[in-house]
C-alpha positions in Angstrom: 105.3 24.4 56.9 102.4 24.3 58.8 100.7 27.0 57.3 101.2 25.9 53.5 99.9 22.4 54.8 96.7 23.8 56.5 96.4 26.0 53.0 96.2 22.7 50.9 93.8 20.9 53.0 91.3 24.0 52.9 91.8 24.5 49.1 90.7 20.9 48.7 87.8 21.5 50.8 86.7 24.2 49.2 87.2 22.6 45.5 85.0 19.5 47.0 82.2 21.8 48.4 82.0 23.2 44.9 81.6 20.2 43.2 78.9 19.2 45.8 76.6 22.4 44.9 77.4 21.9 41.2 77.5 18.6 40.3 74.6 16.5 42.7 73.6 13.1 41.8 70.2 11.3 42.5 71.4 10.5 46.0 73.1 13.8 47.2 76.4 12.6 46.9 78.9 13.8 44.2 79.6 11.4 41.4 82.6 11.6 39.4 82.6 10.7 35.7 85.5 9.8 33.3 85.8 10.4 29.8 85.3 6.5 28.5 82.0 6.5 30.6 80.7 9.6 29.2 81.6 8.2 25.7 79.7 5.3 26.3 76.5 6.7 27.4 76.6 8.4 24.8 76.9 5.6 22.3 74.9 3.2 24.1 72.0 4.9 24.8 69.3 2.6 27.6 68.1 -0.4 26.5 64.2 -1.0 26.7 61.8 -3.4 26.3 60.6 -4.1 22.9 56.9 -5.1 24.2 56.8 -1.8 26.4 57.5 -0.1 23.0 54.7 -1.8 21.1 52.6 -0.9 23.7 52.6 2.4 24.1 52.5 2.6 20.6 49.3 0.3 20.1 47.3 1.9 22.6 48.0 5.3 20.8 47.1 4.2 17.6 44.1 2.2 18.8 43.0 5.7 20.9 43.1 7.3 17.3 41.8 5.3 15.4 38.5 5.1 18.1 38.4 8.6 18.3 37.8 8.6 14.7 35.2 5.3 14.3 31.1 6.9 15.3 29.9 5.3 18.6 27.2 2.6 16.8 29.6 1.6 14.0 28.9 1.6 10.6 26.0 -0.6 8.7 26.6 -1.5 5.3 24.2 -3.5 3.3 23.8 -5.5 -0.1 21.2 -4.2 -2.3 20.8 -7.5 -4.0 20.6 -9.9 -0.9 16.6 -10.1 -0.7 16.3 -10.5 -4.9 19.4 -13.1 -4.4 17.7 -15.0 -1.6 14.6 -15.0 -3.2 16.0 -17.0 -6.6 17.5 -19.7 -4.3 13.9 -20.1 -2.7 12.0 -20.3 -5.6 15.0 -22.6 -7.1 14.0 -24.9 -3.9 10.9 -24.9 -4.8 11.1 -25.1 -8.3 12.9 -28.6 -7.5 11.1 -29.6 -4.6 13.7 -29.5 -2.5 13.0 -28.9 1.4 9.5 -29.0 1.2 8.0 -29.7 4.9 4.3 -29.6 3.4 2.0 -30.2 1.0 -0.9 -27.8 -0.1 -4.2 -29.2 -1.2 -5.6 -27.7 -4.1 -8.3 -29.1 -6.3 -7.3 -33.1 -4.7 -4.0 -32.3 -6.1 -0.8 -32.2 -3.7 1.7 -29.2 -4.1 4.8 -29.5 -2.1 5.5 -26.3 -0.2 7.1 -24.5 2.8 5.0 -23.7 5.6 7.2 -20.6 7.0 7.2 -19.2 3.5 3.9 -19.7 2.7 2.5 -18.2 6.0 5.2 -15.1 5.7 2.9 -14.3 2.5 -0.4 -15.2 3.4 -2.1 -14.3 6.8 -4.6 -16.5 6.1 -2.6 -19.2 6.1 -0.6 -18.2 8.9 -3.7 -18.0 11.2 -4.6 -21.9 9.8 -0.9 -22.6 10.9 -1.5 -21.0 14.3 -4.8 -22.5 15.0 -4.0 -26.2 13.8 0.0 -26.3 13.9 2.0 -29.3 12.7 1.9 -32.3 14.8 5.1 -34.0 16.3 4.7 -37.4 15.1 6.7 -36.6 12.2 3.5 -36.7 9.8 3.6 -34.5 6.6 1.6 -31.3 7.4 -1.7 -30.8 4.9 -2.8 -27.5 4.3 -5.8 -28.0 2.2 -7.3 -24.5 0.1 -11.6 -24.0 -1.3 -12.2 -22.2 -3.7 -8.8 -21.7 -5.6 -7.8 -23.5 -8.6 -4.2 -25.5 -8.6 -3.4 -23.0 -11.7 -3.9 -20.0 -9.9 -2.2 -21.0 -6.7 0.7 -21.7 -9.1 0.7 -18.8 -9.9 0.4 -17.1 -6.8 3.5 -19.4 -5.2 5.3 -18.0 -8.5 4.5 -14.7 -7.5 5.4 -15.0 -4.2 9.1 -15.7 -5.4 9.4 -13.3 -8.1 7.5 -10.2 -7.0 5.8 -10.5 -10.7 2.4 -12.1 -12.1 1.0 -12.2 -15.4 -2.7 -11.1 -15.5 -5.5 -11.1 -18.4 -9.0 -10.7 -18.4 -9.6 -13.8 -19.0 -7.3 -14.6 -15.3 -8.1 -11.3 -13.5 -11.4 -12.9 -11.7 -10.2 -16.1 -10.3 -7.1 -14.0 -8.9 -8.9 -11.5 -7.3 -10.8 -14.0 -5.5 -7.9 -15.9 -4.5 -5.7 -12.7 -3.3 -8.9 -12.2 -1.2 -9.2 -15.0 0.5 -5.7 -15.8 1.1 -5.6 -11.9 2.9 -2.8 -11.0 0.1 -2.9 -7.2 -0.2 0.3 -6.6 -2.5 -1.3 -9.2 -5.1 -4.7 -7.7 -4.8 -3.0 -4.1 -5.0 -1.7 -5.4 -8.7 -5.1 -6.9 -9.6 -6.6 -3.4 -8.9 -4.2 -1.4 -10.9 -5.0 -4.1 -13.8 -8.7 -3.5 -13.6 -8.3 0.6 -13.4 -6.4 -0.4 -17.1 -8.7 -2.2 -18.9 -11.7 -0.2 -17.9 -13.9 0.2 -21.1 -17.4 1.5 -21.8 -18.6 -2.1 -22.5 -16.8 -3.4 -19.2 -17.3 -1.1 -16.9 -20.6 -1.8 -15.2 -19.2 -5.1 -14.9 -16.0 -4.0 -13.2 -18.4 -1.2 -10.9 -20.3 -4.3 -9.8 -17.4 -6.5 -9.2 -14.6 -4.3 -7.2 -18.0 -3.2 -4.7 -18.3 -7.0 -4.0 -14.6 -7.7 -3.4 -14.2 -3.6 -2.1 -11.9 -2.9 -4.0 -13.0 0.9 -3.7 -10.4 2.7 -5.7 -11.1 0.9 -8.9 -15.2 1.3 -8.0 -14.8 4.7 -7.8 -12.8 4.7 -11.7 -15.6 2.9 -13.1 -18.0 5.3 -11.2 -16.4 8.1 -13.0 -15.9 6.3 -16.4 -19.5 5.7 -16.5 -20.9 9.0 -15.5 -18.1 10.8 -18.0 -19.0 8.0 -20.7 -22.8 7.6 -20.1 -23.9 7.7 -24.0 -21.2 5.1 -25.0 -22.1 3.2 -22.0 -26.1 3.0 -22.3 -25.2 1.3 -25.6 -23.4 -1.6 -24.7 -25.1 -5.3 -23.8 -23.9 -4.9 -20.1 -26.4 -1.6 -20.0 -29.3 -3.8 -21.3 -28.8 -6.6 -19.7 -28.5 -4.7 -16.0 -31.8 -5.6 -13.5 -34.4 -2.7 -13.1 -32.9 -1.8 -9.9 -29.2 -1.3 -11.1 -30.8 0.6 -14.3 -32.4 2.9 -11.6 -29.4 3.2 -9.4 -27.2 4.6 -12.8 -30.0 6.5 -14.2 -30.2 8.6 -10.7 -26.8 9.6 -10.7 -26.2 13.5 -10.3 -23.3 13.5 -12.4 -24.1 12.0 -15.5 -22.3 13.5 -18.4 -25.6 13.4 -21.1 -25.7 17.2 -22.3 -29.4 16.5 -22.8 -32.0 14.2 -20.6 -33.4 13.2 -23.8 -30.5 10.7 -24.2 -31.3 9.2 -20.6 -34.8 8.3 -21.8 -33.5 6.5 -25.2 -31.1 4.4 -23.4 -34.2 3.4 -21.0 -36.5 3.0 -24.4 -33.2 0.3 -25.6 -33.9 -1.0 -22.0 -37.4 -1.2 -22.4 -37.0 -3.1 -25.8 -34.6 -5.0 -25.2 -36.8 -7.9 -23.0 -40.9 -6.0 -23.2 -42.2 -8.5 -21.5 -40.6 -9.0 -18.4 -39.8 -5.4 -18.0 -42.6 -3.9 -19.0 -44.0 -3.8 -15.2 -41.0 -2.0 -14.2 -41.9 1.2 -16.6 -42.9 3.0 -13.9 -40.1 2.6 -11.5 -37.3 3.0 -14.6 -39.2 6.2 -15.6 -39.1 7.8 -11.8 -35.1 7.9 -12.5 -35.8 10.1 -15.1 -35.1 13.8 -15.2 -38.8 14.9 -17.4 -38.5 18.4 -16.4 -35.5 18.6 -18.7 -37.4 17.1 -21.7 -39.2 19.2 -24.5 -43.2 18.4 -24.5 -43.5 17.0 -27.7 -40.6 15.3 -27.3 -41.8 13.2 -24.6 -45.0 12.9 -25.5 -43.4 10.9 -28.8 -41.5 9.0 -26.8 -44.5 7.7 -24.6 -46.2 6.6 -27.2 -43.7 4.5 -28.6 -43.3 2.8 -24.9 -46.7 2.2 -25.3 -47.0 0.4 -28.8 
């Protein structure tokens, strides 16, 4: 009896230490689990936290998307913004609307705007710098010599629209105004006009013109057009009206396209003829220009004698 009780209690020891080694929980200690506990953790799995959920899955898809978007971000830009701006400006202006100046031009007032103005012209930015508005709330004067209020109109058009209608009969007057209000894009379009319209009856008159403004590229096309086109030149009323000492300055030129020097000493005879009297006195310094050694004897000598008589 003893025996079989002693048996029972060691059996049941045993099966415990089995469990034990087997079947651990968190804490060391054997837990026992029935069948309607198992079932239900099995159909009710843990509850979380909705805004734990969202999280996690926000800050992945935020990391992703980042990982994908370049350091500096991305500029994007309108192509039509500036031309857009630009209508509504010269609309403003068209209508006189938020005008904070008024530009003197011939004794007539032009309303204007003194931060657009100046963004075009340097000239008138430095007037603005050096006499800026005052603060008594007084209309701010800009007052212009030397242009007429039909070219400045103009030239504010321009500034709005990019574009400007020139003509011969216009080109001087807005040369001299992109000039003096230090406007190289305008004077950049007055140049390419003048290249256009060179001529062999215009083109000492454009030479003589673009040196006194420096407008250099379009001296040196009418440099070339003249020396290429000399004969068609030396028969035009600009060549007989020049002064001795422009004759001389044309008739030295290395490059003169002639063929022959005889037809540099008729245009000098058409010269000659063309005013005797007063230019007479300069025969001597007109015929230095001119290349004799080039010239047949009898030639010349036929040639004198006419200068003579």
């Amino acid at each position: 009896m003893v025996y079989s009780m002693n048996l029972l209690i060691f059996c049941t020891l045993f099966y415990l230490l089995i469990l034990f080694i087997l079947f651990p929980d968190d804490t060391g200690v054997c837990t026992f689990k029935t069948r309607a506990s198992e079932r239900n953790e099995e159909t009710q799995p843990e509850r979380v936290r909705f805004d734990t959920i969202c999280k996690g899955s926000l800050t992945e898809g935020t990391s992703a998307f980042r990982a994908d978007m370049p350091d500096s971000g991305s500029k994007f830009s309108d192509p039509q913004h500036s031309q857009r701006l630009l209508q509504v400006l010269r609309t403003f202006w068209q209508e006189q609307s938020f005008h904070d100046a008024l530009l003197v031009v011939d004794g007539e007032e032009l309303p204007v705007q003194k931060n657009i103005l100046a963004a075009a012209s340097p000239y008138i930015r430095t007037k603005l710098n050096y006499n800026p508005p005052k603060e008594d709330g007084s209309t701010y004067r800009i007052e212009l010599q030397g242009v007429s209020m039909d070219t400045m109109k103009q030239i504010l058009d321009f500034i709005f629209s990019g574009e400007i209608t020139l003509s011969e009969d216009t080109i001087q007057d807005m040369v001299q105004a992109s000039d003096l209000l230090l406007m190289t894009d305008l004077k950049l379009l007055c140049c390419q006009f003048l290249e256009s319209c060179i001529t062999a009856e215009n083109c000492l008159g454009i030479r003589l013109f673009s040196l006194h403004y420096c407008l250099y590229h379009v001296h040196y096309a009418a440099t070339e057009f003249l020396q290429t086109h000399f004969r068609d030149v030396a028969l035009t009323e600009e060549f007989r009206e020049l002064p001795p000492e422009r004759l001389c300055e044309v008739l030295a030129m290395e490059k003169l396209n002639v063929g022959n020097e005889k037809y540099v000493l008729e245009a000098v005879v058409r010269w000659l003829a063309h005013d005797p009297q007063d230019r007479k006195v300069h025969l001597k310094e007109v015929m230095s220009a001119v290349w004799l050694q080039g010239l047949d004897a009898s030639y010349l000598r036929e040639q004198v004698l006419h200068l003579r008589h």
